[in-house]
C-alpha positions as CSV (number, residue, x, y, z in Angstrom):
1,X,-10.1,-11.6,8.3
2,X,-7.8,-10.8,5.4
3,X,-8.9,-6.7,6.1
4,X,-7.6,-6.8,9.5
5,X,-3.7,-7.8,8.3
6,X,-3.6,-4.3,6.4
7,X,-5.1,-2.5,9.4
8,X,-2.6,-3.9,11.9
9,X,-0.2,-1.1,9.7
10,X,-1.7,2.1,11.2
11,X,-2.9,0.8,14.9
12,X,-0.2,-1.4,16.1
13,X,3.0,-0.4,18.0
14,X,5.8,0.7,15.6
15,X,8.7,-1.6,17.5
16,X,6.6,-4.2,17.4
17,X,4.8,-4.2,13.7
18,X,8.6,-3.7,12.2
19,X,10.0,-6.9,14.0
20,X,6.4,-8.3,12.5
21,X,7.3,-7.1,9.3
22,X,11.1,-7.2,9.3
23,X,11.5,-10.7,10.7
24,X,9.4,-13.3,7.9
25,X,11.5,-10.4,5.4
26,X,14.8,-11.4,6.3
27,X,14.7,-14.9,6.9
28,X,13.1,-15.2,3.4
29,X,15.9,-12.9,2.2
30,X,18.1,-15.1,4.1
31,X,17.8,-18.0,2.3
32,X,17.3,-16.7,-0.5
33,X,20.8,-15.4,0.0
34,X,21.6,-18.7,1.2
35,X,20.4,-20.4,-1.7
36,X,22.7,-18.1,-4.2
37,X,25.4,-18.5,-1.5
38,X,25.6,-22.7,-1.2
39,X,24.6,-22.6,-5.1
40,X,27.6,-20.6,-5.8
41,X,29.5,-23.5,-3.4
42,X,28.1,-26.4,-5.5
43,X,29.5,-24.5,-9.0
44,X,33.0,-24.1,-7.5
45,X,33.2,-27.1,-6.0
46,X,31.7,-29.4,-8.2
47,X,32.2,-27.3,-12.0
48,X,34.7,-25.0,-11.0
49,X,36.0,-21.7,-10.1
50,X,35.8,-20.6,-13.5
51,X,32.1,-21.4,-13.3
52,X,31.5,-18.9,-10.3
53,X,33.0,-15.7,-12.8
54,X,30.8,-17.2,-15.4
55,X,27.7,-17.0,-13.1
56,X,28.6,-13.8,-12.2
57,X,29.1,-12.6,-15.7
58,X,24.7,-13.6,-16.7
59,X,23.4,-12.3,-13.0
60,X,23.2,-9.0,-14.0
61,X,21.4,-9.3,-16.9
62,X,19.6,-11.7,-15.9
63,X,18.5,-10.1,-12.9
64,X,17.9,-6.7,-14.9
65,X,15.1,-8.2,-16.9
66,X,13.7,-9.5,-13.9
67,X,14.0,-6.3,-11.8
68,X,11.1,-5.2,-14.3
69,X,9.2,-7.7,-12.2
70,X,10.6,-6.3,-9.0
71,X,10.4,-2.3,-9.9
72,X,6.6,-3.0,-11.2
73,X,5.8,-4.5,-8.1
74,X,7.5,-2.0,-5.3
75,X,6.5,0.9,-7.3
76,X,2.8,-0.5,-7.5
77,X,2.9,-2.0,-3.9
78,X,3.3,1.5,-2.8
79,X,0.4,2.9,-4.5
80,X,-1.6,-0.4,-3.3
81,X,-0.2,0.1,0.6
82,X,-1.6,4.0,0.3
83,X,-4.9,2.8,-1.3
84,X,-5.2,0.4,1.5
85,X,-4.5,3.1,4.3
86,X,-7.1,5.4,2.4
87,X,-9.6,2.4,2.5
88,X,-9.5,2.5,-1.2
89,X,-9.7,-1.2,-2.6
90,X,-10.7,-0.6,-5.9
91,X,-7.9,1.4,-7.0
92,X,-5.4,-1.5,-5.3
93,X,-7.5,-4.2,-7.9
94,X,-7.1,-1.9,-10.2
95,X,-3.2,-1.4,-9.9
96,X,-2.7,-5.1,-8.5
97,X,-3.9,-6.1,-12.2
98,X,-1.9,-3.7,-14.1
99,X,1.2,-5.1,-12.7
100,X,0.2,-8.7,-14.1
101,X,0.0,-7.7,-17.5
102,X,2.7,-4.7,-17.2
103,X,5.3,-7.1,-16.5
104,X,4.6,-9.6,-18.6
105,X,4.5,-7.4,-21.5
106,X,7.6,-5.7,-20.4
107,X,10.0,-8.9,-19.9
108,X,9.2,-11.1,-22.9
109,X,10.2,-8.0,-24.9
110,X,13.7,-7.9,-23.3
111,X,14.0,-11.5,-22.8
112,X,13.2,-12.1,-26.6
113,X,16.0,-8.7,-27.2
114,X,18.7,-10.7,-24.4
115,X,18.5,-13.8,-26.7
116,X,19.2,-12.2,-29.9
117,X,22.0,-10.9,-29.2
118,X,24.1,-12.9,-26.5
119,X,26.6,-13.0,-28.4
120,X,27.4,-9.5,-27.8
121,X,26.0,-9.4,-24.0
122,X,28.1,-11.7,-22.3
123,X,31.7,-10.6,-23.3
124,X,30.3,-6.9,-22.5
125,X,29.9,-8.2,-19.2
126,X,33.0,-9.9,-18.6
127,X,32.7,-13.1,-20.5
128,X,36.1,-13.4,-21.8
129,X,38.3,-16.6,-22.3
130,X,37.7,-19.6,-20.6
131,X,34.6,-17.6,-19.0
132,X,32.9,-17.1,-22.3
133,X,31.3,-20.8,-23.2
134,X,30.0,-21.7,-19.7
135,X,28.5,-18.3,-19.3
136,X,26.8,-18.6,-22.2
137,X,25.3,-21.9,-21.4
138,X,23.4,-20.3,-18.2
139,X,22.9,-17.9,-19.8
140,X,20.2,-19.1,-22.4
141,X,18.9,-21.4,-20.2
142,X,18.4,-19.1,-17.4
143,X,16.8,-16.4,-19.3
144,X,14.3,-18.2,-20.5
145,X,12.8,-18.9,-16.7
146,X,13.4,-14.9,-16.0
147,X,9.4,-13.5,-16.7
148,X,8.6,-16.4,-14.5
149,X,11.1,-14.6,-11.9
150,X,9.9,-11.2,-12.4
151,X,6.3,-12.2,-11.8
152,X,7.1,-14.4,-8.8
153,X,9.5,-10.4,-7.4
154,X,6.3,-8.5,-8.3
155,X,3.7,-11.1,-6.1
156,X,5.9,-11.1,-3.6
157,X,6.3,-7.3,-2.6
158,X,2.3,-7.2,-3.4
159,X,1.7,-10.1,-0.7
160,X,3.6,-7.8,1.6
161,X,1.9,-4.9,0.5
162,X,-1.2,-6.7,2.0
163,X,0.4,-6.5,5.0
164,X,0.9,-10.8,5.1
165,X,5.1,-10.7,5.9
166,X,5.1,-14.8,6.5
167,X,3.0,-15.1,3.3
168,X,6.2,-13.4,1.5
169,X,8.6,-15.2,3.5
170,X,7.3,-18.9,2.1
171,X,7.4,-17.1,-1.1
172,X,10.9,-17.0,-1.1
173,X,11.9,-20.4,1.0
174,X,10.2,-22.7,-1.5
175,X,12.2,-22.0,-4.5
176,X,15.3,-21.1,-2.2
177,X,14.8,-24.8,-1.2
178,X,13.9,-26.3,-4.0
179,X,17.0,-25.0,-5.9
180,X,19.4,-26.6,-3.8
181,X,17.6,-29.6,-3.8
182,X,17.5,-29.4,-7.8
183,X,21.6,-28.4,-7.9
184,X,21.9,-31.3,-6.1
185,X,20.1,-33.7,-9.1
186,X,21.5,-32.0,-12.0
187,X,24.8,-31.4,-11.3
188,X,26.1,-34.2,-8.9
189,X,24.1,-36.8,-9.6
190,X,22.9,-36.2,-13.3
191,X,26.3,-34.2,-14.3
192,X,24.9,-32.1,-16.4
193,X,27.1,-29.1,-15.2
194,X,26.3,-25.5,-16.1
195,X,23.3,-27.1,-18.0
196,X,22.1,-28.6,-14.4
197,X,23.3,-25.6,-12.5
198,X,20.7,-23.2,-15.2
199,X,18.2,-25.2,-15.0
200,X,17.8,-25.6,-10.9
201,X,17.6,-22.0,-10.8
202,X,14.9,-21.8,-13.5
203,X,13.2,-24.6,-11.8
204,X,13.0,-23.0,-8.3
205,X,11.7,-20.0,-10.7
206,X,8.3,-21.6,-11.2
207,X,8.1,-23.6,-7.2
208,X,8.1,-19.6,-6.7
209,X,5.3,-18.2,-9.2
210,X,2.8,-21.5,-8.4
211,X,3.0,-20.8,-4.8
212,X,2.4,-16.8,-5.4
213,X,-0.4,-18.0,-7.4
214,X,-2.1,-19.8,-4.9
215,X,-2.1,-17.4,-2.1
216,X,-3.9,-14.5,-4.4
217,X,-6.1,-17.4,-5.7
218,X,-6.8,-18.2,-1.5
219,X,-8.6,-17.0,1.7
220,X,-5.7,-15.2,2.4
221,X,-5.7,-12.5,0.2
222,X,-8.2,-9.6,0.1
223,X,-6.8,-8.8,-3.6
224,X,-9.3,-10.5,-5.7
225,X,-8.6,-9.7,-9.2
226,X,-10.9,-10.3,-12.0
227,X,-10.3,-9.9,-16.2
228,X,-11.1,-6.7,-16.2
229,X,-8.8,-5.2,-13.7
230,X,-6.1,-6.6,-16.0
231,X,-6.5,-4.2,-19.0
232,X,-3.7,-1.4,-19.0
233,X,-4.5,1.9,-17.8
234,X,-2.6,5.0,-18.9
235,X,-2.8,6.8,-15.4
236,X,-2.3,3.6,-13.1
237,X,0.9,2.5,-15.1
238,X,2.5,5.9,-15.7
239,X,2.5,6.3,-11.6
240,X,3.6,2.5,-11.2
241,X,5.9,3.5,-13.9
242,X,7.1,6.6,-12.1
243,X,8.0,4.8,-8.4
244,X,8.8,1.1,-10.1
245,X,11.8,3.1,-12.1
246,X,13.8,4.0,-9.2
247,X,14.2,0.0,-8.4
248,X,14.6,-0.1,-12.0
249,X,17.5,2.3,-12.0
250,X,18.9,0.9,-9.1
251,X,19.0,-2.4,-10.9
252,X,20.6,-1.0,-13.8
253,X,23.1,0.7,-12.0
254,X,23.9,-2.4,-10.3
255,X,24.0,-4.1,-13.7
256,X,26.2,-1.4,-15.3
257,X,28.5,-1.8,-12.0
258,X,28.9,-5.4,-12.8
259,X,30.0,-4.8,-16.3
260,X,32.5,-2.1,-15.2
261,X,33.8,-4.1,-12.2
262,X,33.9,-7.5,-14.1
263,X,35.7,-5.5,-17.5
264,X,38.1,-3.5,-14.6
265,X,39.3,-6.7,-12.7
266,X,39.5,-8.6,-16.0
267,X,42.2,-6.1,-17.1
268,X,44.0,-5.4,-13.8
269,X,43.9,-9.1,-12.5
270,X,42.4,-11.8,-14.6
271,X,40.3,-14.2,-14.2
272,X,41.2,-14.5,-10.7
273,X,40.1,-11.0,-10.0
274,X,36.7,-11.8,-11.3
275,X,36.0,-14.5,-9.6
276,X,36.9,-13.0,-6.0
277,X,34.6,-10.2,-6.8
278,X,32.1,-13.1,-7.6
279,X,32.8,-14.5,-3.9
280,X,32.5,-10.5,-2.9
281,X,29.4,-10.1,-4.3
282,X,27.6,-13.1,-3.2
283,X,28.6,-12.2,0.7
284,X,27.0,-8.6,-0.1
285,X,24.0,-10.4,-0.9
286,X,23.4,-12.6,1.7
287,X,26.0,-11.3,4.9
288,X,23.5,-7.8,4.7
289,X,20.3,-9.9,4.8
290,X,18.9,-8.4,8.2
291,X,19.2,-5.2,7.0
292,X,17.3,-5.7,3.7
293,X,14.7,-7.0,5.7
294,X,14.1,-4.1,8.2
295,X,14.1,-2.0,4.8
296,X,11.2,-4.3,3.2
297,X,9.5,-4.4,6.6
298,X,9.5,-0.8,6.6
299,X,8.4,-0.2,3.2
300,X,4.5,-0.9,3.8
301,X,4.4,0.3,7.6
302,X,5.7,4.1,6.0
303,X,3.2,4.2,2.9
304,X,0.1,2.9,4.9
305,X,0.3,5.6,7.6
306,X,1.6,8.1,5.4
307,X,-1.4,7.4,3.4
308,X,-3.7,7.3,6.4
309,X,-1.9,10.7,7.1
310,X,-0.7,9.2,10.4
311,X,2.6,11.2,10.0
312,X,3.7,10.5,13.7
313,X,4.0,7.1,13.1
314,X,5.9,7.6,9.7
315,X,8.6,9.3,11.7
316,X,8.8,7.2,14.4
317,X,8.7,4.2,11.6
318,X,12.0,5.7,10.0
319,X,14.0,6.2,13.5
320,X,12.9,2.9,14.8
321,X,13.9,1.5,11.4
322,X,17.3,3.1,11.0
323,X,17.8,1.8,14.6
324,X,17.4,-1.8,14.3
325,X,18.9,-2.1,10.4
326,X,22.2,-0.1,12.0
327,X,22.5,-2.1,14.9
328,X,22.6,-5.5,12.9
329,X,25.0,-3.9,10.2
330,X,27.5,-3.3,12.8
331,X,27.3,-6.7,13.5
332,X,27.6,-8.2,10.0
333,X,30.6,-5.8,9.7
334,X,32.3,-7.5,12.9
335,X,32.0,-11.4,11.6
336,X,33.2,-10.1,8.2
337,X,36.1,-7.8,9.4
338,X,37.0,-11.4,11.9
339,X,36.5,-13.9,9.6
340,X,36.8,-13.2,5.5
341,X,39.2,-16.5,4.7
342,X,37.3,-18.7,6.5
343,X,34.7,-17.5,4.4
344,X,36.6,-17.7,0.9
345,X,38.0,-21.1,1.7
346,X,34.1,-22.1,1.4
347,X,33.7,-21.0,-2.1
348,X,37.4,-22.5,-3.4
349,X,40.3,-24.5,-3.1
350,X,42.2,-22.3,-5.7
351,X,44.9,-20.9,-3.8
352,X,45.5,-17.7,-6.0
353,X,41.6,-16.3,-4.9
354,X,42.0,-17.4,-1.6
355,X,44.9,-14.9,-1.4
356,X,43.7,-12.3,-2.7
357,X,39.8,-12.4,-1.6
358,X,39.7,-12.1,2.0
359,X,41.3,-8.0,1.7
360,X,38.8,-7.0,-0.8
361,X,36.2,-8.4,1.3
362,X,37.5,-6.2,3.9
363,X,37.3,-3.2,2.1
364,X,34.3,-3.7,0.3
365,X,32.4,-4.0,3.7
366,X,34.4,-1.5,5.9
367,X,31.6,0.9,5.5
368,X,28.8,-1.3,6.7
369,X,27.8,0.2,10.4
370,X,26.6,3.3,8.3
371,X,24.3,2.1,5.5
372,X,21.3,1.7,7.4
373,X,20.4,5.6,7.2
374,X,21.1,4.9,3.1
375,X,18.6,2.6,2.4
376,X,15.6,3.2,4.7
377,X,16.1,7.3,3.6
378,X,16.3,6.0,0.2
379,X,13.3,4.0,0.8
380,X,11.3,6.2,2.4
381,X,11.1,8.6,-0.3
382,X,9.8,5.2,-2.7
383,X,7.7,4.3,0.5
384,X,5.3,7.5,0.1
385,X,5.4,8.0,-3.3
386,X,7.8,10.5,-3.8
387,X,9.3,9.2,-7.0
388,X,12.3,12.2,-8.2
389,X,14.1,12.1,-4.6
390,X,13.4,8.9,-4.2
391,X,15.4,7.8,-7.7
392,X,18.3,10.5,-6.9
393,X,18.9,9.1,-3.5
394,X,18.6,5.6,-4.8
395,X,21.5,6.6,-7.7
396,X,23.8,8.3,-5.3
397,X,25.8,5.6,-4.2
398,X,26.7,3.6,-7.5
399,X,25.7,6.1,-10.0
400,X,26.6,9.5,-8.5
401,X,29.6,8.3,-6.3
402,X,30.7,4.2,-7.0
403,X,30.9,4.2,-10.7
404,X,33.3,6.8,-11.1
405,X,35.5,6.3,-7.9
406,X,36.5,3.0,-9.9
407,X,36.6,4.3,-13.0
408,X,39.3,7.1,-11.3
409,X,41.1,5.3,-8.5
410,X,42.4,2.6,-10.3
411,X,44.4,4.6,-12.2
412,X,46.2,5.7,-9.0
413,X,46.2,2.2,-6.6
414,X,45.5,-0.6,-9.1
415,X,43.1,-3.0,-8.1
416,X,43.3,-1.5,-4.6
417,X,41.8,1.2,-6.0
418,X,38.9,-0.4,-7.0
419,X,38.0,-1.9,-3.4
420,X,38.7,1.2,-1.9
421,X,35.8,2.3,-3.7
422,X,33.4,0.7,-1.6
423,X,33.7,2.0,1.2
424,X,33.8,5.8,0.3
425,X,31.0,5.6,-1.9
426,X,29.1,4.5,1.5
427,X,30.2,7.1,3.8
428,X,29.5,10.2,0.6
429,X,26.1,8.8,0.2
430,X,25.0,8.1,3.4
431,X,26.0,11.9,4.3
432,X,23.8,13.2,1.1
433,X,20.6,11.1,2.1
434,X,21.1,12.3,5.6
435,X,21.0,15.7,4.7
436,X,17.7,14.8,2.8
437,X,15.9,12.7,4.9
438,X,16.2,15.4,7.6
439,X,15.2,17.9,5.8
440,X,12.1,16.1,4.3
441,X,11.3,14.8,8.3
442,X,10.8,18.6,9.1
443,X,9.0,19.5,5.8
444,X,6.5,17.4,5.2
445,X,6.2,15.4,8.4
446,X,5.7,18.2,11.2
447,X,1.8,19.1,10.5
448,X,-0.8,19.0,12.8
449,X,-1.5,15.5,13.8
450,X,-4.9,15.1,11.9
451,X,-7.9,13.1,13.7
452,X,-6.5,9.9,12.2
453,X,-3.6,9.8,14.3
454,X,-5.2,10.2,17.5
């Protein structure tokens, strides 16, 4: 039975297979977003605003070390989603077990590196002042439960590799759940305040990794791994290697835009500026849910058929795709552009982010209608295993076009000038992948429809 979920890829209706996929993807993105979203609530309203920047300061590291997990996993999911489509199982044990040890190997190291010298991390990040000591407290804790996060990211996008979406989507409820329910203990009722709030998270860290555990241990899975497919092979990790960096680099990017947005806002408006970016970022996370989760859907539908050399399918996967993620980021742009105080007013009482929030927000998400063609061009490229336009495509918005609009436009608007570069970072990179996509589309996915796709 567990065969027939990876088959379903190359012989059911596209519409229908990306809802499949797409759906069990967002609602576990969606609380997941939720969970950082009502966890960001607790901390401001039961620690304090100044406990939301300090959060905001340790994510991106944090998340960094763990998006070894997450890069391992895409970038080896998409050889495993191929190997599926070729009917070639031993090479997804193979690569399925490489993973394991590959991230483990790879996030003790920088775990072990983060601790040494967090001293020197968090004020690079934005810990400064008041922000510093509670930041640092999460910090440690926090870190210490990351391998157990990147493991949990690198099961997950293997589960939906497999082509097992509602699998996934428990994956992320439990600990999404769980968290809240362990905020709720350790900083309400125990009072233990960033202490509790670090240890919640790392908490709902291991809820996810003993869950992930038990589905490849289960029926469910047709990945079943033995010691020897856990030994390191040179070929197998230098291709994971080569697809898993472009999540890699996108998550460094990301981190490298926090520590240039949280340092920028520092200077230009205190502590007040950081924390409505804080408020910024966590709607960016979880407003745009829908969208990430037509993009993961889409992931394994492309890099089956592409491998079964169903190239009809893979083109009507990205239109269909681009369809559906556009059509709900118009609407997440309309509640955003309606409501933004409302929104802010659930984060804080302090009157000074309140004021000043609500406009960024604005800005920051002007863009949205047109970011579907971004990411599912992006990840298309990461879907088939094309690693070089893949990572370009993926670095265009924040690293070709985001990181130096603020480093420029601030000089010229002020802190305007850093909202403002949202949006036009958007609308340049979603024109570059456009041109890309397109071009690929007639390239490489215009040859003569092979027996397989009949």
């Amino acid at each position: 039975m567990a065969k027939i979920a990876s088959v379903e890829l190359g012989t059911s209706p596209i519409g229908k297979l990306l809802i499949k996929q797409a759906v069990p993807a967002s609602i576990g993105i969606l609380v997941m977003s939720l969970n950082i979203l009502v966890d960001t609530i607790f901390v401001g309203q039961w620690i304090g605003s100044t406990a939301i920047a300090a959060i905001n300061v340790v994510l991106p590291v944090s998340f960094f070390i763990a998006a070894l997990g997450m890069s391992i996993g895409i970038g080896g999911s998409s050889i495993i989603s191929r190997a599926l489509g070729a009917n070639n199982s031993v090479k997804a044990l193979k690569v399925f077990g490489n993973q394991i040890t590959f991230t483990l190997v790879l996030t003790i190291a920088m775990v072990t590196f983060g601790l040494i010298y967090v001293n020197d991390i968090i004020p690079a990040f934005g810990g400064q002042g008041a922000i510093f000591e509670p930041a640092k407290i999460y910090y440690k804790i926090v870190l210490y439960g990351v391998p157990v996060l990147a493991l949990s990211m690198m099961g997950n996008t293997v589960i939906r590799a497999e082509g097992k979406p509602k699998f996934a989507m428990y994956a992320m409820l439990i600990p999404s759940v769980g968290n809240l329910i362990l905020d709720y203990v350790f900083i309400n009722l125990l009072d233990y305040g960033m202490a509790g709030a670090a240890w919640a998270t790392t908490g709902s860290y291991i809820l996810c990794l003993a869950f992930i555990v038990w589905f490849f241990l289960s029926k469910h899975s047709e990945l079943k791994l033995n010691f020897s497919h856990l030994g390191l092979n040179k070929s197998i990790v230098s291709e994971i290697s080569s697809l898993g960096f472009v999540t890699l680099a996108r998550q460094a990017v990301v981190s490298i835009t926090y520590l240039f947005m949280n340092n920028i806002l520092y200077d230009l408006g205190g502590e007040t500026s950081v924390t409505a970016y804080a408020i910024v970022g966590r709607m960016l996370m979880f407003a745009l849910f829908p969208v990430f989760g037509v993009t993961q859907g889409f992931l394994p539908i492309a890099g089956y058929n592409y491998g079964a050399e169903k190239y009809d399918r893979v083109k009507e996967t990205i239109y269909t795709a681009i369809k559906y993620a556009a059509g709900l980021a118009t609407l997440v742009f309309l509640l955003l552009m309606i409501f933004p105080e409302a929104i802010t007013r659930l984060f804080t009482s302090d009157t000074e982010v309140i004021a000043e929030t609500p406009s960024a927000m604005r800005w920051v998400f002007a863009a949205t209608p047109i970011i579907a063609l971004q990411l599912i061009g992006a990840a298309y490229f990461q879907a088939v295993g094309k690693a070089i336009p893949a990572l370009l495509l993926t670095l265009t918005r924040q690293g070709f076009f985001f990181i130096p609009l603020i480093l420029i436009l601030p000089h010229f608007y002020g802190e305007m000038g850093v909202w403002m570069s949202f949006p036009i970072a958007d609308v340049l990179s979603t024109i570059v992948t456009g041109f890309f996509l397109q071009k690929e589309i007639k390239k490489s996915l215009t040859l003569p429809v092979t027996e397989n796709n009949s």
